[in-house]
VMD Tcl script that draws the C-alpha trace (Angstrom):
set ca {
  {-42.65 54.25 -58.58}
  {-39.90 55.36 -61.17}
  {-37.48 53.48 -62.81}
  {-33.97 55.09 -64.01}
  {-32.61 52.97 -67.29}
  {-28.74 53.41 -66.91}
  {-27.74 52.00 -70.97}
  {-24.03 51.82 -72.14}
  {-24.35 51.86 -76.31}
  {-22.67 49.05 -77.72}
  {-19.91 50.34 -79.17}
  {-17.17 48.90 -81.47}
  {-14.03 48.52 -79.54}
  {-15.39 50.14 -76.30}
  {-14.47 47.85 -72.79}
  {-17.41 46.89 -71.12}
  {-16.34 44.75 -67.84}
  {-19.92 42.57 -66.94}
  {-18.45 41.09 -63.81}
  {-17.14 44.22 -62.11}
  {-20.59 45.78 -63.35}
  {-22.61 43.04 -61.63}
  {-20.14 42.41 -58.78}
  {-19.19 45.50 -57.49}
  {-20.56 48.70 -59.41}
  {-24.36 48.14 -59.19}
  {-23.58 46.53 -55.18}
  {-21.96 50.02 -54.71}
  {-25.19 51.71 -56.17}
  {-27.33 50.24 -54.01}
  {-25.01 51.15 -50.61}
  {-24.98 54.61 -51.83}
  {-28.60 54.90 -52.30}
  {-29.24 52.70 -49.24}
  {-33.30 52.08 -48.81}
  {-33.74 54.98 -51.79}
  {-33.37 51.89 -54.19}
  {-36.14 49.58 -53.86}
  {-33.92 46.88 -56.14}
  {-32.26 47.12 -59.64}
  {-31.93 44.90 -62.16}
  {-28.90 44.33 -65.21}
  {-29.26 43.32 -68.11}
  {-26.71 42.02 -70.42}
  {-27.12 42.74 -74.21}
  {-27.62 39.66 -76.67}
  {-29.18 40.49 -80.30}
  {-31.14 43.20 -81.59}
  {-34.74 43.31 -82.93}
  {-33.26 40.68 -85.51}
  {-30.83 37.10 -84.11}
  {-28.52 38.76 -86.98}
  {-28.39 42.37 -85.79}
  {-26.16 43.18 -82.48}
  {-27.40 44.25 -79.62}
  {-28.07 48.46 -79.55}
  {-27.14 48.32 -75.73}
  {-23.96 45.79 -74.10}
  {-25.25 46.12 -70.96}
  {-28.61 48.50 -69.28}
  {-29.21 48.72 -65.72}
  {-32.63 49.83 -63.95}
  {-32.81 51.13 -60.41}
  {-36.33 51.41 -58.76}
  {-37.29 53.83 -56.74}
  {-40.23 55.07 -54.62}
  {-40.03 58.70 -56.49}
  {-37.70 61.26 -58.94}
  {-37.22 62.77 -56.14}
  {-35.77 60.03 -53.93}
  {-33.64 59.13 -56.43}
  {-31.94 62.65 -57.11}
  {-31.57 63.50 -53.63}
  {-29.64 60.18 -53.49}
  {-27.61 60.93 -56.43}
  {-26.67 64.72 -55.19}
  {-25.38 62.71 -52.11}
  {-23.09 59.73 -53.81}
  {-23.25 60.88 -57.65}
  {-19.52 61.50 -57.27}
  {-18.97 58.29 -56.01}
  {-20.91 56.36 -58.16}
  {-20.22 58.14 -61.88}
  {-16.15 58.12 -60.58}
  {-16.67 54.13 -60.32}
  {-17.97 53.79 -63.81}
  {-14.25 54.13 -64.99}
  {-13.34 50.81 -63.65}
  {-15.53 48.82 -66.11}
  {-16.18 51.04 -68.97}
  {-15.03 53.47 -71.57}
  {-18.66 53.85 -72.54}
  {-20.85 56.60 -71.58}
  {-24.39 55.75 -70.36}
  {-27.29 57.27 -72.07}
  {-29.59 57.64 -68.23}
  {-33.77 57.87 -68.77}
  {-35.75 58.84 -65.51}
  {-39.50 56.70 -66.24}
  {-42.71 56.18 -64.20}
  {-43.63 52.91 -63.91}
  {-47.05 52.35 -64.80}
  {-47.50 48.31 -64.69}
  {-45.18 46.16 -62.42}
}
mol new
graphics top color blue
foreach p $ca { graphics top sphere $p radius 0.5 }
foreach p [lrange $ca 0 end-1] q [lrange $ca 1 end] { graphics top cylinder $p $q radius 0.2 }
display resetview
Protein backbone atom coordinates (compact mmCIF):
# COMPACT_ATOMS: atom_id res chain seq x y z
CA UNK A 1 0.00 0.00 0.00
CA UNK A 2 1.20 3.69 -0.67
CA UNK A 3 0.19 6.67 0.82
CA UNK A 4 0.38 10.20 -1.16
CA UNK A 5 0.84 13.23 1.62
CA UNK A 6 -0.89 16.22 -0.23
CA UNK A 7 0.67 19.35 2.45
CA UNK A 8 -0.27 23.09 1.87
CA UNK A 9 2.78 25.15 3.85
CA UNK A 10 1.41 27.42 6.23
CA UNK A 11 1.93 30.47 4.90
CA UNK A 12 1.47 34.08 6.20
CA UNK A 13 -1.47 35.61 4.56
CA UNK A 14 -2.17 32.63 2.21
CA UNK A 15 -6.32 31.51 2.17
CA UNK A 16 -6.72 28.16 3.19
CA UNK A 17 -10.68 27.29 3.08
CA UNK A 18 -10.96 23.89 5.68
CA UNK A 19 -14.62 23.41 4.96
CA UNK A 20 -14.59 23.44 1.16
CA UNK A 21 -11.31 21.22 1.63
CA UNK A 22 -13.17 18.68 3.78
CA UNK A 23 -16.60 19.15 2.14
CA UNK A 24 -16.15 19.12 -1.31
CA UNK A 25 -12.39 18.95 -2.59
CA UNK A 26 -11.18 15.70 -0.93
CA UNK A 27 -15.21 14.16 -1.71
CA UNK A 28 -14.26 15.13 -5.35
CA UNK A 29 -10.86 13.21 -4.96
CA UNK A 30 -12.24 10.28 -4.02
CA UNK A 31 -15.11 10.27 -7.12
CA UNK A 32 -12.30 10.87 -9.40
CA UNK A 33 -10.21 8.12 -8.20
CA UNK A 34 -13.29 5.95 -7.57
CA UNK A 35 -12.14 2.37 -5.88
CA UNK A 36 -8.23 3.57 -6.74
CA UNK A 37 -8.50 5.32 -3.23
CA UNK A 38 -8.81 2.92 -0.55
CA UNK A 39 -9.76 6.11 1.96
CA UNK A 40 -7.94 9.43 2.81
CA UNK A 41 -7.61 11.19 5.67
CA UNK A 42 -7.17 15.42 6.50
CA UNK A 43 -5.58 16.78 8.78
CA UNK A 44 -5.85 20.22 10.04
CA UNK A 45 -2.64 21.97 11.32
CA UNK A 46 -2.47 23.03 15.16
CA UNK A 47 1.21 23.74 16.66
CA UNK A 48 4.51 22.75 15.70
CA UNK A 49 7.10 20.51 17.45
CA UNK A 50 6.72 23.26 20.28
CA UNK A 51 2.64 24.60 21.75
CA UNK A 52 4.54 28.07 20.91
CA UNK A 53 5.72 27.40 17.36
CA UNK A 54 2.91 27.37 14.42
CA UNK A 55 2.09 24.71 12.66
CA UNK A 56 4.73 23.98 9.40
CA UNK A 57 1.60 22.63 7.45
CA UNK A 58 -2.38 24.43 7.69
CA UNK A 59 -3.79 21.60 6.42
CA UNK A 60 -2.11 17.80 4.84
CA UNK A 61 -4.17 15.31 3.23
CA UNK A 62 -3.25 11.45 2.68
CA UNK A 63 -4.87 9.28 0.05
CA UNK A 64 -4.30 5.43 0.26
CA UNK A 65 -3.89 3.44 -2.32
CA UNK A 66 -3.35 -0.23 -3.31
CA UNK A 67 -0.08 0.86 -5.51
CA UNK A 68 2.04 4.08 -7.28
CA UNK A 69 0.76 2.87 -9.96
CA UNK A 70 -2.98 2.92 -9.22
CA UNK A 71 -2.70 6.11 -8.07
CA UNK A 72 -0.98 7.79 -11.22
CA UNK A 73 -3.07 6.12 -13.63
CA UNK A 74 -5.91 7.75 -11.64
CA UNK A 75 -4.35 11.05 -11.59
CA UNK A 76 -3.46 11.02 -15.59
CA UNK A 77 -7.32 10.43 -15.79
CA UNK A 78 -8.86 13.37 -13.35
CA UNK A 79 -5.47 15.35 -12.48
CA UNK A 80 -7.04 18.21 -14.43
CA UNK A 81 -9.99 18.07 -12.56
CA UNK A 82 -8.73 17.72 -9.33
CA UNK A 83 -5.45 20.31 -9.32
CA UNK A 84 -8.17 22.96 -11.29
CA UNK A 85 -10.39 22.51 -7.95
CA UNK A 86 -7.60 23.40 -5.63
CA UNK A 87 -8.23 27.13 -6.64
CA UNK A 88 -11.46 27.24 -4.84
CA UNK A 89 -9.92 26.86 -1.33
CA UNK A 90 -6.38 27.85 -1.62
CA UNK A 91 -3.71 30.17 -2.82
CA UNK A 92 -1.22 27.69 -1.45
CA UNK A 93 0.66 25.25 -3.40
CA UNK A 94 0.91 21.67 -2.05
CA UNK A 95 4.24 20.17 -1.53
CA UNK A 96 2.81 16.11 -2.81
CA UNK A 97 5.18 12.93 -1.32
CA UNK A 98 4.35 9.44 -2.94
CA UNK A 99 5.29 6.81 0.43
CA UNK A 100 5.01 3.03 1.01
CA UNK A 101 3.36 2.21 3.87
CA UNK A 102 5.17 -0.11 5.91
CA UNK A 103 2.99 -0.41 9.33
CA UNK A 104 -0.83 0.31 9.26
Amino acid sequence: MIKVSVMYPNTTGARFDHQYYRDRHMPLVKEKLADRCLFYTIDKGLAGGSPDAPAPYVAMCHVFCESAKAFHDGMALHGKAIFDDISHFTDLVPLVQVSEVVVA
